[in-house]
N, C-alpha and C positions, 0 to 999 in steps of 0.2 A: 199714232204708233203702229195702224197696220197696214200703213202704204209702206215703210221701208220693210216690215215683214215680211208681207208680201213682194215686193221688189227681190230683197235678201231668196227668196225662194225660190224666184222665178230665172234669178240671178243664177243658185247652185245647179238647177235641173237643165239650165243650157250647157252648162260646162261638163255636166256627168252625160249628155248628149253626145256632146264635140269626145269626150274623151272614148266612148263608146265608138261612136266612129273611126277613130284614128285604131282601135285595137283591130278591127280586122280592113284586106284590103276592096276599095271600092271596086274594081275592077274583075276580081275573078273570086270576091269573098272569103278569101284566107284569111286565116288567125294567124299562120305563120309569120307575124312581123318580127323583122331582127334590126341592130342598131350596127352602122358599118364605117366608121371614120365620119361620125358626126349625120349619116343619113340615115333616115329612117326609110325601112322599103320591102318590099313583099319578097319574101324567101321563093316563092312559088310560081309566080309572074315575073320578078322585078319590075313592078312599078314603086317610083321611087316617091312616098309618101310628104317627106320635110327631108330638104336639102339645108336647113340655114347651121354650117357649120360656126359653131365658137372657136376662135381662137384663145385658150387659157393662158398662152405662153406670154414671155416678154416680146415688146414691141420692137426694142434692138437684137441687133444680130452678134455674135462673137465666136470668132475662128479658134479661138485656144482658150486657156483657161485664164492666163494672166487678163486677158480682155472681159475675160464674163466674173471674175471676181472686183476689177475696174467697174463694171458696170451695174454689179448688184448691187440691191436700195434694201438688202436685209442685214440684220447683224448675224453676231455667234446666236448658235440653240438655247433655249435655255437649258440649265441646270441645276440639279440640285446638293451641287457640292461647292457651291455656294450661296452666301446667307440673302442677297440678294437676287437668287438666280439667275444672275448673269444679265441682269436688267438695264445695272449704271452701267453710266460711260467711263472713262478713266482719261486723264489729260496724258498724254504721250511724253515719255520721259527725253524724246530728242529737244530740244532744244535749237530747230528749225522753225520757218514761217511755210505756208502753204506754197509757196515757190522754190523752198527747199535751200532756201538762204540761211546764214547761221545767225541767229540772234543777239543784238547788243549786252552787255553786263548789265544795263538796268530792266532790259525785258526779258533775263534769265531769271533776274533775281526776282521777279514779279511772277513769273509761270510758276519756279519753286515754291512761293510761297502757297500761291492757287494749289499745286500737288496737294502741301502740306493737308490745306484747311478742307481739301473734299476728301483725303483718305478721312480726315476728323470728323469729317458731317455723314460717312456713309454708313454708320453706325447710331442710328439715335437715343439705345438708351443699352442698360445693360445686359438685357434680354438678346438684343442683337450681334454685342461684342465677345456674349460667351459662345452665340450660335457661331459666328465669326470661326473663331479660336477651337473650337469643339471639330467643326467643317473641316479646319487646316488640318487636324491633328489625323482626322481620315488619310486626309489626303496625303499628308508627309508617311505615314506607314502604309499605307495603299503602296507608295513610291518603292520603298523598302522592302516590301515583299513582293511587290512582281506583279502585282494582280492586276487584271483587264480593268477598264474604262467601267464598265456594267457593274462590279462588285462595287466601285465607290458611290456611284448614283444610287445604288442597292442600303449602302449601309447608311449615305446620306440622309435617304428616305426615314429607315428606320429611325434615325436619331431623332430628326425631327418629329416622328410621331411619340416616341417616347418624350419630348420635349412638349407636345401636345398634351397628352396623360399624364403629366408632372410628373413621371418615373424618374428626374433627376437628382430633386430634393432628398437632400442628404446623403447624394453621393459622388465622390468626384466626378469632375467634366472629362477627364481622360481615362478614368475607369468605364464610363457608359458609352464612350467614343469607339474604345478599343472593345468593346464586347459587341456594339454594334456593328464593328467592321469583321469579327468571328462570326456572328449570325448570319450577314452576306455571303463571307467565303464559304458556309456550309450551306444556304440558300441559294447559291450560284453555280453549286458543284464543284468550286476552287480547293482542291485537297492543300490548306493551312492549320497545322498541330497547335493547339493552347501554347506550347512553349515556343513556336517559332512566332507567334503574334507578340508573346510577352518581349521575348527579344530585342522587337523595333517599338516598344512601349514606355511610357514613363510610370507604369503602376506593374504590380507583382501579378505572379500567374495564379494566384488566390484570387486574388480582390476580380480579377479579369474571368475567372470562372462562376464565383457568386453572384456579379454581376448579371452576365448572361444568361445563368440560369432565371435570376429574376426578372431580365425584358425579356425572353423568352415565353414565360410564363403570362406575366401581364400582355404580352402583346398577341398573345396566343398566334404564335410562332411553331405553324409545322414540321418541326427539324426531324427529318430521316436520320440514322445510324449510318455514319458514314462507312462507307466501302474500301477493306483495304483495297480494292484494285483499281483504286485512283492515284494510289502513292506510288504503284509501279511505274508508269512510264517518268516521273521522275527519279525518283532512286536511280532505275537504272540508266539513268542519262548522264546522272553525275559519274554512277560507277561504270562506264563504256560497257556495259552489258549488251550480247546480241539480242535481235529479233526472237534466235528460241529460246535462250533463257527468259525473255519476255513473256512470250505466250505460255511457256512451261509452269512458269510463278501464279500469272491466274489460272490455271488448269489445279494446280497446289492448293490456291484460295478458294476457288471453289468446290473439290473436294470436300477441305476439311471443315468447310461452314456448312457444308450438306449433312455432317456427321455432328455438326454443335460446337466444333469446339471455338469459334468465334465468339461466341456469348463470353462477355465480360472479360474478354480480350481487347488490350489493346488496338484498334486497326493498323497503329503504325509499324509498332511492333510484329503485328502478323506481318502485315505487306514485307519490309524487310526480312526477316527468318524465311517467309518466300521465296523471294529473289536468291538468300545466299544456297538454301537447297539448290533451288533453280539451277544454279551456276553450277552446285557439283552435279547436276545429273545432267547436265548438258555440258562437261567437261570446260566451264566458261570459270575456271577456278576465281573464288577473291577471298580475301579474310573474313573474318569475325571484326573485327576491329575498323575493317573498310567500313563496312557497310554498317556499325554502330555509330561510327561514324557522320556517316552520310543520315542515316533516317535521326539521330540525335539519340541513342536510344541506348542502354547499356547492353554487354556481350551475354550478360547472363541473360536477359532477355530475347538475346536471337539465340541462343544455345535452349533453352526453354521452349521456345516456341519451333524449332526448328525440329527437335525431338517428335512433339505431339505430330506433327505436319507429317517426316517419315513416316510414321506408324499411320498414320491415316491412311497414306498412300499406300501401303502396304510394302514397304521397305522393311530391311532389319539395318 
């Protein structure tokens, strides 16, 4: 037992040696070594220490892309908005042979069936068939509302860790779907209102707000107070509003949250009653009714919030 001990020792103290050596240069004893396209070599001298460059890249070559996506031996990323992430294969629904020939009636009728029985096998129990279905339901209102790639993988994640901590049991699958797709768009910085989510949902803007407050909570989930002055550059894009009524509305927003009155204000509602001041002090005229409109929001509400806003600014 203490010849390889020994050995093992003798073994570590020549390599802490060698690697001692290599830090500074033989030649004129600089520390300065730097790393240069694969060579190692004295900043000071240039004597070039280790030349053996790697090549990491592939071993064929390709002129355009149609060529280097022919030749790559990787699949898609994975992901996590779906239940499998994106691991299986799936049999191609043309109905070609690898020469690109059309296939006979009885080897259609045989690939069909093959479809059939692997959509049936890619799911093995019901655990997977609700994560399945729960996944799509992201993704079909993800679709629906506009939102980037990033909030779906976002709320994907979520679901499944709420899916991890049984925060499901005993509550619908498109109730904890649609609340975890709110968590993202407020975790992502995507400005989407409780009623524009319930909208593209198959549950109420009740059941989708208790919800979320409760994975929220269990998931201890950092949610900021959103910002009206994320709902300005849309609002005003629907309602062809200019550049300075743009900037004038968050100049409005921030004022009157410097003076408090954002607390236990709507944010969409401010954002909106913003813009439509905006408009009148930037002579960009629109209605009450446009623009309750556009943010979903009732006129007595931008007539309310558009009051306080003047008076902040010091309007009569």
């Amino acid at each position: 037992m203490e010849r390889p001990t020994r050995e093992r020792s003798e073994e570590q103290a020549e390599q802490k040696q060698t690697s001692d050596e290599t830090q500074h240069c033989p030649e004129c004893e600089s520390t300065s070594i730097v790393t240069d396209q694969g060579e190692r070599l004295c900043e000071d001298c240039g004597l070039v220490l280790d030349d053996d460059q790697i090549d990491r890249g592939p071993e064929w070559r390709a002129f355009n892309s149609n060529e280097r996506d022919q030749k790559s031996r990787v699949g898609a990323p994975t992901t996590q908005t779906m239940h499998d992430k994106g691991l299986t294969t799936q049999i191609d629904w043309k109905d070609k042979d690898a020469y690109g020939r059309t296939l006979d009636s009885k080897k259609r009728n045989r690939m069909q069936r093959l479809r059939k029985w692997q959509e049936r096998i890619r799911t093995k129990d019901a655990g997977e068939r609700n994560l399945q279905f729960a996944l799509s339901e992201i993704d079909r209102m993800a679709s629906a509302l506009g939102v980037p790639r990033s909030v779906r993988e976002v709320a994907s994640v979520l679901y499944r860790r709420a899916l991890d901590e049984d925060l499901i049991r005993g509550r619908s699958i498109e109730g904890v779907a649609t609340a975890c797709l709110y968590a993202a768009c407020r975790q992502e910085g995507i400005p989407r209102s409780l009623e524009e989510v319930a909208e593209v949902s198959r549950v109420g803007k009740k059941e989708i707000g208790r919800t979320y407050r409760y994975i929220a909570q269990e998931l201890s989930l950092e949610m900021e107070p959103v910002d009206p002055k994320q709902y300005v550059p849309r609002f005003a894009s629907e309602l062809d509003a200019s550049e300075e009524t743009i900037a004038k509305a968050n100049e409005i927003i921030d004022t009157s949250a410097e003076q408090g009155l954002l607390s236990g204000k709507s944010p969409i509602g401010f954002a909106a009653a913003a813009i439509y001041a905006a408009g009148l002090l930037c002579n960009d005229k629109m209605t009450q009714r446009e623009v309750a409109d556009v943010a979903n929001v009732t006129e007595v509400t931008i007539r309310n919030r558009y009051q306080e806003q003047i008076e902040a600014m010091g309007f009569e």
